[in-house]
BAFI-3210 file (N, C-alpha, C; in Angstrom, 3 decimals, decimal comma, padded with zeros to 6 digits):
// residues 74
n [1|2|3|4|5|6|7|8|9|10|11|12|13|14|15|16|17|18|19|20|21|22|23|24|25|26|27|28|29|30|31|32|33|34|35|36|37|38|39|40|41|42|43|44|45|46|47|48|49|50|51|52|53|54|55|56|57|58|59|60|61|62|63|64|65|66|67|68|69|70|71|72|73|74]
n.u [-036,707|-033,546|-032,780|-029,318|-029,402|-030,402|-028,559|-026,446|-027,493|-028,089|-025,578|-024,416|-025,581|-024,867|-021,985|-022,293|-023,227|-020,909|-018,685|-019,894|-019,939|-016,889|-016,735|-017,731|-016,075|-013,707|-014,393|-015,086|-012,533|-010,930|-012,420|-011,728|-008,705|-008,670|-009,666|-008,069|-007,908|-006,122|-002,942|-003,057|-005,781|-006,800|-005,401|-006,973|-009,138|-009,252|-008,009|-010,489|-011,736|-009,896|-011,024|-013,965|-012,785|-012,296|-014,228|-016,151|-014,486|-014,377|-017,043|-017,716|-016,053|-016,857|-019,239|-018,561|-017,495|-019,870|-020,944|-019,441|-019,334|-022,341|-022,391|-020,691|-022,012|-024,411]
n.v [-007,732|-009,474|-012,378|-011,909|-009,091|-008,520|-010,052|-008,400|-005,836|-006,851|-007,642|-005,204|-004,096|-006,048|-004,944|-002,629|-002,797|-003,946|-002,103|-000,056|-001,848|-001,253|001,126|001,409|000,301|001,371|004,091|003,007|001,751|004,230|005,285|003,511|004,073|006,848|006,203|005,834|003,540|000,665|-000,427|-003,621|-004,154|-002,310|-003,579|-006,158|-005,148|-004,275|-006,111|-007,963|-005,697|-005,842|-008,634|-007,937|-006,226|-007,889|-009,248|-007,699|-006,562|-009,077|-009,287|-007,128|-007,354|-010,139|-008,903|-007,256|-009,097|-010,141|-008,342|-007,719|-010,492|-010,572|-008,133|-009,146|-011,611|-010,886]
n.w [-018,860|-018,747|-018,078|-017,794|-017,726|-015,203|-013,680|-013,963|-012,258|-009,684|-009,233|-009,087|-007,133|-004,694|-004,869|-003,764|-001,678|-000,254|-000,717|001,159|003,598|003,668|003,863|006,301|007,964|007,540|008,895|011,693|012,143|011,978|014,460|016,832|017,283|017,072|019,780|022,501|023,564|025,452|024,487|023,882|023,837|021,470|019,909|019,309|019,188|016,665|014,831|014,627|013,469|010,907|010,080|009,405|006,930|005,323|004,555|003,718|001,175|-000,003|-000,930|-002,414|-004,132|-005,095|-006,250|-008,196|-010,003|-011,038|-012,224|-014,289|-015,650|-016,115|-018,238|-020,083|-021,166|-021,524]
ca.u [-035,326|-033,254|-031,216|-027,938|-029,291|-031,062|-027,372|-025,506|-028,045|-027,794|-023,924|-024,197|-025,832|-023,824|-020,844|-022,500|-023,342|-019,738|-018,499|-020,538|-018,649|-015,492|-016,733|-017,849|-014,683|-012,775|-014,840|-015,007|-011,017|-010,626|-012,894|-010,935|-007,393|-008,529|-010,241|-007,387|-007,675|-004,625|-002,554|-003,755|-007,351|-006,782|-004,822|-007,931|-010,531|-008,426|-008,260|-011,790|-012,160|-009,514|-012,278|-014,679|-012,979|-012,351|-015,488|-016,683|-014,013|-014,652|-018,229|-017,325|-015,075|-018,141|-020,306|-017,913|-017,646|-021,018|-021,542|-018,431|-019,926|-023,743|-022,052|-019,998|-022,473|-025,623]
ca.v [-007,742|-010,509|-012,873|-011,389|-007,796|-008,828|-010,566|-007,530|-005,211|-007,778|-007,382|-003,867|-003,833|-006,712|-004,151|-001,040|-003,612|-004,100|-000,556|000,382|-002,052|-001,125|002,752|001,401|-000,210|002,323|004,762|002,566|001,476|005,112|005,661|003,019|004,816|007,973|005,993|006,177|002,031|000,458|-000,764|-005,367|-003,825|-001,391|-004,842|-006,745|-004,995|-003,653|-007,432|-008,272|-004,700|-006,498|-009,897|-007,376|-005,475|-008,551|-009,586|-006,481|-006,754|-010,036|-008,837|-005,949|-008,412|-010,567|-007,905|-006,978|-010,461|-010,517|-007,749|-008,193|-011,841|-010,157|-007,467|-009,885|-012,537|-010,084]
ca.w [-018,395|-019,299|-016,919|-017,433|-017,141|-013,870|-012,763|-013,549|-011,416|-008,833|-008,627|-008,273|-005,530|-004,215|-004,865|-003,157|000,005|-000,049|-000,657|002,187|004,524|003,629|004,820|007,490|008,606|007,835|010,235|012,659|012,684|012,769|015,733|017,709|016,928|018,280|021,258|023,630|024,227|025,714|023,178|023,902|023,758|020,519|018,595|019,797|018,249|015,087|014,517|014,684|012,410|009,648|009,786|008,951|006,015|004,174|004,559|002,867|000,133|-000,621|-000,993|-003,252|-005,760|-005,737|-006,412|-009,710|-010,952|-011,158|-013,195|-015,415|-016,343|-016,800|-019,169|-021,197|-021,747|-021,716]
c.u [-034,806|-032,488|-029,918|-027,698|-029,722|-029,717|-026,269|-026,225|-028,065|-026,455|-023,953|-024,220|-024,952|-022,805|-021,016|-022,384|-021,774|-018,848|-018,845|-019,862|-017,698|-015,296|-016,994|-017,044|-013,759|-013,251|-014,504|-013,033|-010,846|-010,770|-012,004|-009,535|-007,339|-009,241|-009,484|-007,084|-005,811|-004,702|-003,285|-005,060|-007,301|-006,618|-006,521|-009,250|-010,089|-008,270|-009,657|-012,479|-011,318|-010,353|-013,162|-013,881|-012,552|-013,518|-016,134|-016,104|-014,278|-015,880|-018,625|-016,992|-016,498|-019,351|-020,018|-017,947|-018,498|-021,331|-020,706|-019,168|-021,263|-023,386|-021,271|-020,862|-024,017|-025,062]
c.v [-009,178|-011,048|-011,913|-009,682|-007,954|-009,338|-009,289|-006,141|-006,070|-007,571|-006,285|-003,455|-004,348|-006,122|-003,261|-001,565|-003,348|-002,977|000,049|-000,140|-001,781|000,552|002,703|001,049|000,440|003,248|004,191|002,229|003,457|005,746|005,027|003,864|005,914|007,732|006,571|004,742|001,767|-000,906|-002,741|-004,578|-003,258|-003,032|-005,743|-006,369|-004,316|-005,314|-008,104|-007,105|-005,037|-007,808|-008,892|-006,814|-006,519|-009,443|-008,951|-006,411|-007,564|-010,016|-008,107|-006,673|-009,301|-009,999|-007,983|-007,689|-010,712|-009,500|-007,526|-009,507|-010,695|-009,114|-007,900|-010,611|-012,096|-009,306]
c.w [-018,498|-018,346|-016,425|-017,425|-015,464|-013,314|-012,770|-012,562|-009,933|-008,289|-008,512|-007,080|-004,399|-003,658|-004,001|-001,819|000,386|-000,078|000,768|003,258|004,360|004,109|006,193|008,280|008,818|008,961|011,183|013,348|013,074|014,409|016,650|017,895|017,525|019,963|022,577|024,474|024,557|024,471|022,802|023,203|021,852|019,684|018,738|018,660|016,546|014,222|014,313|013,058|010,723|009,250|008,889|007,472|004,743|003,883|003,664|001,342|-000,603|-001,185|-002,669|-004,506|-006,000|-006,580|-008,278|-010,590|-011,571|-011,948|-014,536|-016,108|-017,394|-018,357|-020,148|-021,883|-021,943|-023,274]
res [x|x|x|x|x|x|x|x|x|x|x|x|x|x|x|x|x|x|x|x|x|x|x|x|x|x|x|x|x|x|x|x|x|x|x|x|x|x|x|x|x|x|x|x|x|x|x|x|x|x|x|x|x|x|x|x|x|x|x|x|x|x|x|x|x|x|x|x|x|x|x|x|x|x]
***
């Protein structure tokens, strides 16, 4: 296996990691929404749950980059 097959299996995964948070964020914002929190509390943690989904995104785009490169220059 050659570097830049090994970097674009690498970003996959990268991607799936990141995929995965972005399901998980979404669940979770949902769960809050149907909680029943008062509204301070609800912004509170819906804020903390937007940290998280660009966390995940940013994750995801890394992920891609990384296997866009490996598949260009592989």
């Amino acid at each position: 296996m050659s570097g830049f097959q090994l970097l674009t299996w690498v970003g996959a995964g990268i991607t799936l990691v990141g995929v995965a948070g972005l399901m998980w964020t979404a669940f979770t914002a949902n769960q809050l929404r149907k909680s029943g929190l008062e509204d301070a509390d609800l912004r509170r943690a819906l804020q903390k749950a937007v940290l998280r989904n660009m966390v995940a995104l940013f994750t995801a785009v890394i992920g891609l980059m990384m296997v866009v490169v490996g598949i260009s220059l592989g």
